[in-house]
N, CA, C and O atoms as CSV, one atom per row, in Angstrom:
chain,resi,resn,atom,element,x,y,z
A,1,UNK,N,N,9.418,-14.169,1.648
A,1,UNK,CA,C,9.402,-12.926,0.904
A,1,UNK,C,C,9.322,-13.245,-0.584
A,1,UNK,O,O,9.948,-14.253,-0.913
A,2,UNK,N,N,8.669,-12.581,-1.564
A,2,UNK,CA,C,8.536,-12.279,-2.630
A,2,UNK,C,C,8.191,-11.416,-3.577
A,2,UNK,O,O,7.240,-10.734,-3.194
A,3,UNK,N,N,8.684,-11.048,-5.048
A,3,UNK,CA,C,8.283,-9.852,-5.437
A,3,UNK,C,C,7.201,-9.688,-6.262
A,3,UNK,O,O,7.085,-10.653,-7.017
A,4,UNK,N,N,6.266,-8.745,-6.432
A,4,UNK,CA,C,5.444,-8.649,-6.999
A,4,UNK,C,C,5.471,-7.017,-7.689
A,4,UNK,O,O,6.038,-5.964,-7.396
A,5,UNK,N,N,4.592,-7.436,-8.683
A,5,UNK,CA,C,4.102,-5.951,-8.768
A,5,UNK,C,C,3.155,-5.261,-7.885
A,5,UNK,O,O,2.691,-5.480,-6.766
A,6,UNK,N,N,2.983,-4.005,-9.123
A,6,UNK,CA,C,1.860,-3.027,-8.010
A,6,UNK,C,C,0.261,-3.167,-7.575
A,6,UNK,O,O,-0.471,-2.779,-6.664
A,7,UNK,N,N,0.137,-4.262,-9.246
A,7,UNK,CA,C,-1.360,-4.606,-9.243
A,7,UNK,C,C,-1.420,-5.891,-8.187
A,7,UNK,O,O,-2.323,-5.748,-7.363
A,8,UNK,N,N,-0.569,-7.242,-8.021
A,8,UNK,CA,C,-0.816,-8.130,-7.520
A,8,UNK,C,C,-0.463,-7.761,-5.502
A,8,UNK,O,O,-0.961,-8.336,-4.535
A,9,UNK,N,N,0.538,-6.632,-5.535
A,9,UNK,CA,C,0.360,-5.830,-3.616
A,9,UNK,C,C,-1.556,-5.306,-3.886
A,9,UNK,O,O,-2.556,-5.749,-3.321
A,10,UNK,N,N,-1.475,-4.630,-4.563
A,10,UNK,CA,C,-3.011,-4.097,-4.801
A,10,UNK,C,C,-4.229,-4.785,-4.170
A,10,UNK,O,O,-5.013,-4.257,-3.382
A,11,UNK,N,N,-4.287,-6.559,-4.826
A,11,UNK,CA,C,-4.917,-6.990,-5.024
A,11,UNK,C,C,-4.749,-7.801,-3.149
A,11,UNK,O,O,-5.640,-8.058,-2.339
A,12,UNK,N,N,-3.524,-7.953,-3.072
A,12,UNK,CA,C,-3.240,-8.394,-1.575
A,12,UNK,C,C,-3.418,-7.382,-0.367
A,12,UNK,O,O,-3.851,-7.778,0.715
A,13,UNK,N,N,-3.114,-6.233,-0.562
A,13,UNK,CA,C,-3.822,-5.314,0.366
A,13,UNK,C,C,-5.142,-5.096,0.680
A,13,UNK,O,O,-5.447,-4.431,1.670
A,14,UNK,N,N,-6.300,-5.785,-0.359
A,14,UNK,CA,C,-7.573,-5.643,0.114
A,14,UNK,C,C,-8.088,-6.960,0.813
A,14,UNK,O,O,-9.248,-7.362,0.904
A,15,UNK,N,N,-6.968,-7.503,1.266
A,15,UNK,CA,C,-7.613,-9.086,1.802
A,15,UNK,C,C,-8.337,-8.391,3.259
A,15,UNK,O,O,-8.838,-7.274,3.395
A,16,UNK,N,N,-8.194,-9.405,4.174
A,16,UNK,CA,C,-8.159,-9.570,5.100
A,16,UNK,C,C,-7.617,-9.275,6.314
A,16,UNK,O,O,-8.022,-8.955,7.431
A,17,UNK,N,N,-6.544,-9.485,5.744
A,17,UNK,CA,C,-5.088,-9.112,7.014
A,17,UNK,C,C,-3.947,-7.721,6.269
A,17,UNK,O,O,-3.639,-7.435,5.112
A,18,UNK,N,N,-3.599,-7.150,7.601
A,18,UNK,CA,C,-2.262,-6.613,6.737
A,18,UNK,C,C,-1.566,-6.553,5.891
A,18,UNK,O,O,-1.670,-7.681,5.409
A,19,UNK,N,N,-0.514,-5.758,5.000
A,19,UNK,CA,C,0.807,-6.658,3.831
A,19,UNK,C,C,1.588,-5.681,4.754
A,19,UNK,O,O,1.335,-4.592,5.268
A,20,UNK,N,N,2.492,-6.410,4.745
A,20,UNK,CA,C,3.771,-6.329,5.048
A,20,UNK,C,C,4.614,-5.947,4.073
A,20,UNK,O,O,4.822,-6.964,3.412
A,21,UNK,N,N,5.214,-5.047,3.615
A,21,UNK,CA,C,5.938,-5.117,2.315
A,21,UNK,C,C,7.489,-3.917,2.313
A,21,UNK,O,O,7.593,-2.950,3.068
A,22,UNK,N,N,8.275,-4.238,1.522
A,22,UNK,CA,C,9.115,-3.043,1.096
A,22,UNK,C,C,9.126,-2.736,-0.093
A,22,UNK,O,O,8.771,-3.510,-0.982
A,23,UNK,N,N,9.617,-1.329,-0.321
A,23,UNK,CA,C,9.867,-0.800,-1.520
A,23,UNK,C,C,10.659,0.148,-1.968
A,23,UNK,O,O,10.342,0.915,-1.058
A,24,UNK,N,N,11.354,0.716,-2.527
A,24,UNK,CA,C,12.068,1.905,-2.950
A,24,UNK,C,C,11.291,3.416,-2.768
A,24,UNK,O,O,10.378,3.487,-3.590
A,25,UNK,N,N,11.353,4.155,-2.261
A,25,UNK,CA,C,10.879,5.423,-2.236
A,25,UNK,C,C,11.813,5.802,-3.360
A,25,UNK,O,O,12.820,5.252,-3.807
A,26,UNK,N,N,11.183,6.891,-3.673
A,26,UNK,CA,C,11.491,7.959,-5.222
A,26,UNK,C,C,12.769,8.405,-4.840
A,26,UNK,O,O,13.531,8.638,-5.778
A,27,UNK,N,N,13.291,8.622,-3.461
A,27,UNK,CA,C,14.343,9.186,-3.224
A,27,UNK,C,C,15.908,8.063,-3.017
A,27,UNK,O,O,17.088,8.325,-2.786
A,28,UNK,N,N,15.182,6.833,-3.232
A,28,UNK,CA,C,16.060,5.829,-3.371
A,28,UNK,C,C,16.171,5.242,-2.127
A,28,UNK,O,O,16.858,4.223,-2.046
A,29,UNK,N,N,15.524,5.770,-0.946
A,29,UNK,CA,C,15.654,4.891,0.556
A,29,UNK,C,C,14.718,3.823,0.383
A,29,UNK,O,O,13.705,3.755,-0.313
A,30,UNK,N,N,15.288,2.961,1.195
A,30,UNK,CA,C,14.176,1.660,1.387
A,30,UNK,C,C,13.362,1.607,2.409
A,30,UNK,O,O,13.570,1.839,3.600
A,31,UNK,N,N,12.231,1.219,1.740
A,31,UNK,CA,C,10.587,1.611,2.896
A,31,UNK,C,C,10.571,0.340,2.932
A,31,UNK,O,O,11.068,-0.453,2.132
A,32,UNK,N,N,9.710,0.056,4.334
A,32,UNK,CA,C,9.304,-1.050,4.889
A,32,UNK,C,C,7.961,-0.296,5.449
A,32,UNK,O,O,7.907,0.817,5.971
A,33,UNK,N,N,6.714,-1.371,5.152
A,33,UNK,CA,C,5.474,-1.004,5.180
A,33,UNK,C,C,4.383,-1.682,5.716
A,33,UNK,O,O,4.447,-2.896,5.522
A,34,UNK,N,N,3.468,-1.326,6.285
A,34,UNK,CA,C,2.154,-2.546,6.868
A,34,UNK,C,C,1.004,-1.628,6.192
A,34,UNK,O,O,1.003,-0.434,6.490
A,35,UNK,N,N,0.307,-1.980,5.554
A,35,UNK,CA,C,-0.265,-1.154,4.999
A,35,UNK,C,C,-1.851,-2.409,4.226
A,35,UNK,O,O,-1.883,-3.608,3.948
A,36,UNK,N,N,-2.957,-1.217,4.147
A,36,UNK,CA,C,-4.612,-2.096,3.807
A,36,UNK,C,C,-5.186,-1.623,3.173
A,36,UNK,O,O,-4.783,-0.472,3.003
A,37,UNK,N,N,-6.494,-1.987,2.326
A,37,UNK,CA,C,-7.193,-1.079,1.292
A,37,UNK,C,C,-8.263,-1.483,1.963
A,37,UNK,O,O,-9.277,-0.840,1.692
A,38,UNK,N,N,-8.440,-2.725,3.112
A,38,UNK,CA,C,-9.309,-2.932,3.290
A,38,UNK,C,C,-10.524,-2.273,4.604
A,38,UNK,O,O,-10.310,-2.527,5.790
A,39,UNK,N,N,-11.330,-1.723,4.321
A,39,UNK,CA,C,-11.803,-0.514,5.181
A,39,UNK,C,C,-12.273,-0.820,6.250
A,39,UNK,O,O,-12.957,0.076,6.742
A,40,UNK,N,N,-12.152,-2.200,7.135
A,40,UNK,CA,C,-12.417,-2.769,7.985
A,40,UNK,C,C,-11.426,-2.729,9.395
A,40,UNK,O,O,-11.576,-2.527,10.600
A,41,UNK,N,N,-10.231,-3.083,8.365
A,41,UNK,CA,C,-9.055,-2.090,9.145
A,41,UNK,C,C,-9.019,-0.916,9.336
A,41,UNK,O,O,-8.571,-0.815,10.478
A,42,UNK,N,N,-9.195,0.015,8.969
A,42,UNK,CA,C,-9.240,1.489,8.517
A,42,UNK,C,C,-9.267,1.985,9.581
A,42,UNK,O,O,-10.343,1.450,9.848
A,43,UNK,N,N,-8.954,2.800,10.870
A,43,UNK,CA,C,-9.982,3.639,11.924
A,43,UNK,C,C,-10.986,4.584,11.127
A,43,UNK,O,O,-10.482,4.990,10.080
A,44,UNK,N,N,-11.737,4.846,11.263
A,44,UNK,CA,C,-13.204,5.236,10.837
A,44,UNK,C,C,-12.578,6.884,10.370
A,44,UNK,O,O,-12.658,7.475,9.293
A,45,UNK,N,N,-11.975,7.270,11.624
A,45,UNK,CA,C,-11.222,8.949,11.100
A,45,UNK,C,C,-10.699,9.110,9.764
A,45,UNK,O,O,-10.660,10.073,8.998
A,46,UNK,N,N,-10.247,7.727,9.673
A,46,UNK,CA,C,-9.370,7.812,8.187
A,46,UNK,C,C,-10.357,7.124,6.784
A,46,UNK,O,O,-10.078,7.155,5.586
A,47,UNK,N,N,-11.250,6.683,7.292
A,47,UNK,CA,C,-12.043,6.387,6.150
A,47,UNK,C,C,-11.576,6.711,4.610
A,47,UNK,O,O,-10.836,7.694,4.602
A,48,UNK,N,N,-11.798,6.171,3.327
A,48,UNK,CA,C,-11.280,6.991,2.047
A,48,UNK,C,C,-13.451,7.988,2.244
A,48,UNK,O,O,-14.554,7.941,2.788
A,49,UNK,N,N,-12.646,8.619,1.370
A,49,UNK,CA,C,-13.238,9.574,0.790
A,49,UNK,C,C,-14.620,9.258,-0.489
A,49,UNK,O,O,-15.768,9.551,-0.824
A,50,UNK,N,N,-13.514,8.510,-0.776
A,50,UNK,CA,C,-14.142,7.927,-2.263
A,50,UNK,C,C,-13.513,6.677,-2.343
A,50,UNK,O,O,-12.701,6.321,-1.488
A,51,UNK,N,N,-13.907,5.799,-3.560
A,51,UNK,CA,C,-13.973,4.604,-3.473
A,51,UNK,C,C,-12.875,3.961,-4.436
A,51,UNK,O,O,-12.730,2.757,-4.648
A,52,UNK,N,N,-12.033,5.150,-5.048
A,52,UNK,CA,C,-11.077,5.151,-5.720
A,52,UNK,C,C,-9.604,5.257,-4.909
A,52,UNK,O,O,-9.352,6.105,-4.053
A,53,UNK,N,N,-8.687,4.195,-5.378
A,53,UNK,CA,C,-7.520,4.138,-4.706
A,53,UNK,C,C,-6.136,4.844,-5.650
A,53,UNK,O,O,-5.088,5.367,-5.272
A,54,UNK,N,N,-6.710,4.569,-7.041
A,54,UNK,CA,C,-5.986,4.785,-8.591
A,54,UNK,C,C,-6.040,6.313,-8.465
A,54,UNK,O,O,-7.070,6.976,-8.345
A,55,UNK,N,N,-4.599,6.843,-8.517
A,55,UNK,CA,C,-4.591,7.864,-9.551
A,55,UNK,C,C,-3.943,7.843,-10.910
A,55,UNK,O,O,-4.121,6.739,-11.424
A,56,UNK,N,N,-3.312,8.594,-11.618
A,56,UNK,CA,C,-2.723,8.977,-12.775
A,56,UNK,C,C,-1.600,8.141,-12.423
A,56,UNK,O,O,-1.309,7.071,-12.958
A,57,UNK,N,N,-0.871,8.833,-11.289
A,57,UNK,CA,C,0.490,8.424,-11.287
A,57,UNK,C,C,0.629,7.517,-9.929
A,57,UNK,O,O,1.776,7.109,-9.748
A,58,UNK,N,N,-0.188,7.188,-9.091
A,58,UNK,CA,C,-0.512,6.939,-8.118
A,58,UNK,C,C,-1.313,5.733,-7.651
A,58,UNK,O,O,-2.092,5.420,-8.551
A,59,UNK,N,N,-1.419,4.983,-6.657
A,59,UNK,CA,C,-2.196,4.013,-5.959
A,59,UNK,C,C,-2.008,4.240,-4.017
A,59,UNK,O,O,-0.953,4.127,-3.393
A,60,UNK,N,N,-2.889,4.454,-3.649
A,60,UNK,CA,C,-2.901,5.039,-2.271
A,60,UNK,C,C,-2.909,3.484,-1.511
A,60,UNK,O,O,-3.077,2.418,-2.103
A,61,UNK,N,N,-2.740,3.616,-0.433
A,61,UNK,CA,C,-2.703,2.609,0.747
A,61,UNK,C,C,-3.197,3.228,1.862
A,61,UNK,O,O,-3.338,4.451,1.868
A,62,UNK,N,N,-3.549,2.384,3.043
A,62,UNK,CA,C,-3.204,3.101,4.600
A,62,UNK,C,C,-2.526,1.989,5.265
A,62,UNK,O,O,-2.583,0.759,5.228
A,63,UNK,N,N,-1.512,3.356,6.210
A,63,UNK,CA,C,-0.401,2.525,6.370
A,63,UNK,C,C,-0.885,2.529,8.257
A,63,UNK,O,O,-1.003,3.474,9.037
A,64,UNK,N,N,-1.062,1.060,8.451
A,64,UNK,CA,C,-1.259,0.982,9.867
A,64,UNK,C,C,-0.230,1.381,10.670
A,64,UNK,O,O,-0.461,1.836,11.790
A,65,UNK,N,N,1.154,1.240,10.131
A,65,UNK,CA,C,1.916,1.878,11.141
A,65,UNK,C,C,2.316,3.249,11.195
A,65,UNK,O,O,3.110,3.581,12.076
A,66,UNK,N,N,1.864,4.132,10.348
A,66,UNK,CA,C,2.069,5.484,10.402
A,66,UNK,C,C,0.932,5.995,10.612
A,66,UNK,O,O,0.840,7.186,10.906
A,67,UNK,N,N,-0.081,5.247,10.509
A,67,UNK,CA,C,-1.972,6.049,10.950
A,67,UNK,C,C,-1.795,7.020,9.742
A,67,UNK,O,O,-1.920,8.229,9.935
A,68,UNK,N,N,-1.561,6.620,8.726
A,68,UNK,CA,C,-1.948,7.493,7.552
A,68,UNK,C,C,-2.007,7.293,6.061
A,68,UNK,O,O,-1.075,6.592,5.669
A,69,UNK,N,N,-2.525,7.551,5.460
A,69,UNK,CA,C,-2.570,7.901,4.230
A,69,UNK,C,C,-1.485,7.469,3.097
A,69,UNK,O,O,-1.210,8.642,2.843
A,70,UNK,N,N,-0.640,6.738,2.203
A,70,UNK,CA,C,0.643,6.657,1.398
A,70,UNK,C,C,0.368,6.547,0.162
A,70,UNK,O,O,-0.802,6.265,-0.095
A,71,UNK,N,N,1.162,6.697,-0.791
A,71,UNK,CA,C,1.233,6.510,-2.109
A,71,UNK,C,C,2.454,6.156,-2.971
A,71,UNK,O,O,3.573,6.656,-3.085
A,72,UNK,N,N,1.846,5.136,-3.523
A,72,UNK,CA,C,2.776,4.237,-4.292
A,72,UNK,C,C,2.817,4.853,-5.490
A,72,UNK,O,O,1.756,4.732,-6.103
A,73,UNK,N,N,4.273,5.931,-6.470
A,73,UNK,CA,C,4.165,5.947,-7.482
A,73,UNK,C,C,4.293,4.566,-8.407
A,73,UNK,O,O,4.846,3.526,-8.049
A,74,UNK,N,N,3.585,4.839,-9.806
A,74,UNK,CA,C,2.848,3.599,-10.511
A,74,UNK,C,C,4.483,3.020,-11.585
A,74,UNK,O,O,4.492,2.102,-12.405
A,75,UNK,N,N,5.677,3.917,-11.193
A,75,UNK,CA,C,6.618,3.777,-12.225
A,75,UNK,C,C,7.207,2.442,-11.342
A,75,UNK,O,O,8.061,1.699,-11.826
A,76,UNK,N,N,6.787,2.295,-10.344
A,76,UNK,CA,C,7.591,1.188,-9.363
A,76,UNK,C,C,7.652,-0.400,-9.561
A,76,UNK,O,O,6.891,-1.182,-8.992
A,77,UNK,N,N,8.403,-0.664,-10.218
A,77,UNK,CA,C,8.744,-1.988,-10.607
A,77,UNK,C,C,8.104,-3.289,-9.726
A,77,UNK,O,O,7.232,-4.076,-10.095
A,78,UNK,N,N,8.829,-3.248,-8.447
A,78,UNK,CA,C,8.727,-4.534,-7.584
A,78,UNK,C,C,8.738,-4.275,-6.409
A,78,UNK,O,O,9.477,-3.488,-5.818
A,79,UNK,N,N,8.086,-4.792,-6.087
A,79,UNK,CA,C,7.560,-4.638,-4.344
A,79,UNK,C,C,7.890,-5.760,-3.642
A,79,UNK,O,O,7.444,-6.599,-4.425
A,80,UNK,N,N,8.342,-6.380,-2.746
A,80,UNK,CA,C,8.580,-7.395,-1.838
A,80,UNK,C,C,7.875,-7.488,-0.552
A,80,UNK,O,O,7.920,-6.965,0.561
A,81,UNK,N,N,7.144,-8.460,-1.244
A,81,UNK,CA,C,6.144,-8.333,0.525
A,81,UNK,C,C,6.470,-9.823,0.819
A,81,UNK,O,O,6.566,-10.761,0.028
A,82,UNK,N,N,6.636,-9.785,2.374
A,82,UNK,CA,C,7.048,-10.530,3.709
A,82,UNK,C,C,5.460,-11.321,4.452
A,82,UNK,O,O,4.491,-10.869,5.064
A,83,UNK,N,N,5.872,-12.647,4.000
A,83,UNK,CA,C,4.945,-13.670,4.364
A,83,UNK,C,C,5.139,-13.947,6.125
A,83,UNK,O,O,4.448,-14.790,6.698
């Protein structure tokens, strides 16, 4: 395990394989996550839209274990993702 920021999970979510990771939700519970940017994983239903993951306050994921859609607010310090 180790921590990273939001840009270097970012940059690891578009690999190849899964990330594994936790993080703080806004409400202070701790998330544990499998989550990809990479659209190969994707099921096709969930495709993005557009080719943008960035919002304002925001960076989206898909989370293989919820079959959906997530978002990482951008105020979030450190992320710990599980090797």
């Amino acid at each position: 395990m180790f921590d990273v920021n939001l840009e270097t999970l970012r940059k690891s979510l578009q690999g190849t394989t899964p990330v594994d990771f936790y993080y703080f939700k806004k409400d202070g519970k701790l998330r544990n996550a499998k989550g990809t940017l990479n659209e190969s994983l994707i099921p096709l239903d969930f495709s993005p839209k557009d080719s943008s993951t960035n919002y304002a306050n925001s960076f989206r994921y898909y989370d293989l274990e919820k079959k959906a859609w997530r978002s990482l607010h951008k105020d979030l310090e450190l992320v710990t993702i599980i090797e």
